[in-house]
VOPAGU-2260 file (C-alpha; in pm, 1 decimal, decimal comma):
REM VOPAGU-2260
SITE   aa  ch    i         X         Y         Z
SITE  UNK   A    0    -323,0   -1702,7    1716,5
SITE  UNK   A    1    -578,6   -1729,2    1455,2
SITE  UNK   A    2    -720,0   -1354,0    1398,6
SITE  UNK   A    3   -1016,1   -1317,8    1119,2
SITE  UNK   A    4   -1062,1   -1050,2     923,6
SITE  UNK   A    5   -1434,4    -915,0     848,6
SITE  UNK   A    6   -1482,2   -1174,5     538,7
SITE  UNK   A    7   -1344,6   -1464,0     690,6
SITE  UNK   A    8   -1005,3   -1479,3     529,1
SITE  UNK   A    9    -672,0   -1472,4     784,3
SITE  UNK   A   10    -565,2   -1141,8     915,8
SITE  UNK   A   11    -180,4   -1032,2     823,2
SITE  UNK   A   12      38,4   -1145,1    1119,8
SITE  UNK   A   13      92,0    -748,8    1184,5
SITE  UNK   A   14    -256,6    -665,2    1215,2
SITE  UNK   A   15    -317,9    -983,4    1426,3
SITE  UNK   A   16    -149,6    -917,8    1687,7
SITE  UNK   A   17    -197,9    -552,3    1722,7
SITE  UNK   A   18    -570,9    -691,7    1748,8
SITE  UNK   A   19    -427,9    -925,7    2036,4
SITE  UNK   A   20    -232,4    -625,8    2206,4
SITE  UNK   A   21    -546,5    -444,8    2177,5
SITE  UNK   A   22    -750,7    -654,9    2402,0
SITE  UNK   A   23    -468,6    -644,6    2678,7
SITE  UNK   A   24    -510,0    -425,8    2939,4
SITE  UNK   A   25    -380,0    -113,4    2930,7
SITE  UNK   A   26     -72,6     -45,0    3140,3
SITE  UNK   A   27    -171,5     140,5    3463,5
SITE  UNK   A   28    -153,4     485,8    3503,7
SITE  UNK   A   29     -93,0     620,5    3850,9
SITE  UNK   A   30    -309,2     938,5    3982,9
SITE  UNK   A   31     -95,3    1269,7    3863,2
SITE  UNK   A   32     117,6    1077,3    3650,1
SITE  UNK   A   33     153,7    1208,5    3230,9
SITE  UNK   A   34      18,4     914,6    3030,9
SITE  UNK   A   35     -18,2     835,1    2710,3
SITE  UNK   A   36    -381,8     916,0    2517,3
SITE  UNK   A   37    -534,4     634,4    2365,0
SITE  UNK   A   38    -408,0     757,2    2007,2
SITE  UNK   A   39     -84,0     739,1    2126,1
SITE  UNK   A   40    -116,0     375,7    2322,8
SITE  UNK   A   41    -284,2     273,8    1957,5
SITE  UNK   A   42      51,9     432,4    1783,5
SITE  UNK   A   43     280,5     274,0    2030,6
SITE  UNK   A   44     119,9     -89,1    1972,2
SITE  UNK   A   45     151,6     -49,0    1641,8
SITE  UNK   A   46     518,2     -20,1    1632,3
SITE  UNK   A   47     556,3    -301,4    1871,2
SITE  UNK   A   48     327,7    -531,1    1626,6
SITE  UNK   A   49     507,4    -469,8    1369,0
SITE  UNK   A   50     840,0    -550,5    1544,6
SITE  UNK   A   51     676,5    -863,7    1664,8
SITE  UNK   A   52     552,4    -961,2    1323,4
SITE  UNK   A   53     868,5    -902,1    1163,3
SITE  UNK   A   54    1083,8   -1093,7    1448,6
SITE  UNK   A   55     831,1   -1388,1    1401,2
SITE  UNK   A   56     875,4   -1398,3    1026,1
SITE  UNK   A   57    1221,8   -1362,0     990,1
SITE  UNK   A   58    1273,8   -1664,6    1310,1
SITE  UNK   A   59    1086,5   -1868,3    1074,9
SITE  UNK   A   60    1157,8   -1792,8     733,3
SITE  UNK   A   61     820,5   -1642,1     656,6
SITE  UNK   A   62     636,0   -1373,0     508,8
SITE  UNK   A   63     955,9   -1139,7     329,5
SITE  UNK   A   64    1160,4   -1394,4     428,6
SITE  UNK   A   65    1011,8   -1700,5     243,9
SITE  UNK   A   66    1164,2   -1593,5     -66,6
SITE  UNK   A   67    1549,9   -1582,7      74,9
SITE  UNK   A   68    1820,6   -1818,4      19,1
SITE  UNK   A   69    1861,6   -2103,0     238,7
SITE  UNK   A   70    2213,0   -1970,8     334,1
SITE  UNK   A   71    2058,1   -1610,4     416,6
SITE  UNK   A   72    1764,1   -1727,8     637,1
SITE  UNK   A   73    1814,9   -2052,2     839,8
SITE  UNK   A   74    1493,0   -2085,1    1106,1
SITE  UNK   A   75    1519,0   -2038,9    1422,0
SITE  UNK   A   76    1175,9   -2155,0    1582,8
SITE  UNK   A   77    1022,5   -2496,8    1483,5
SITE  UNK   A   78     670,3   -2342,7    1451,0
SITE  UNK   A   79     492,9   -2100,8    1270,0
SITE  UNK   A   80     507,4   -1700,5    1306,9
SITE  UNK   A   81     185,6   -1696,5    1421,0
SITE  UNK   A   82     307,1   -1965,1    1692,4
SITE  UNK   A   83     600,6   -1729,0    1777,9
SITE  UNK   A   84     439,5   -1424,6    1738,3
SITE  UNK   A   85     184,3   -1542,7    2034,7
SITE  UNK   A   86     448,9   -1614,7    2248,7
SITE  UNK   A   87     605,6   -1327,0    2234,4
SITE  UNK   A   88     317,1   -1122,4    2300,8
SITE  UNK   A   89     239,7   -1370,4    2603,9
SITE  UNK   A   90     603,9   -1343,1    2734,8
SITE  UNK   A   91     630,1   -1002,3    2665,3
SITE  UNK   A   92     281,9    -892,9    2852,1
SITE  UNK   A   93     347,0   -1145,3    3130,2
């Protein structure tokens, strides 16, 4: 999940895939039903990339997690965040 920001340099793996959940469909909102405004869907996808960023970093030993000692952060993916960060959005939208 490569994500680009205006001047060419690599988005932050939060604002990444919020960009990603962006472009997803919205969930669908049955006739009658109370849904949630577009500022709130925003707000809500925040929170989730920012969980999904921060799951991805600390399964790899990335980002804040680079810095901790190898008995405090042992990885648990193979790949990069940005690898396991676009899985879970694909599993989790799937």
């Amino acid at each position: 999940m490569a994500c680009y920001a205006g001047d060419g340099t690599l988005m932050p793996l939060a604002q990444a895939v919020l960009a990603v959940l962006l472009a997803l469909p919205a969930p669908y909102c049955p006739p009658r039903a109370t849904c949630s405004t577009e500022t709130q869907h925003r707000a809500h996808l925040e929170v989730v990339a920012r969980a999904i960023a921060g799951a991805a970093d600390r399964a790899t030993c990335s980002g804040t997690w680079s810095q901790a000692a190898d008995d405090v952060c042992q990885p648990l993916w193979p790949g990069s965040a940005r690898e396991l960060a676009a899985v879970l959005v694909a599993v989790g939208w799937w």
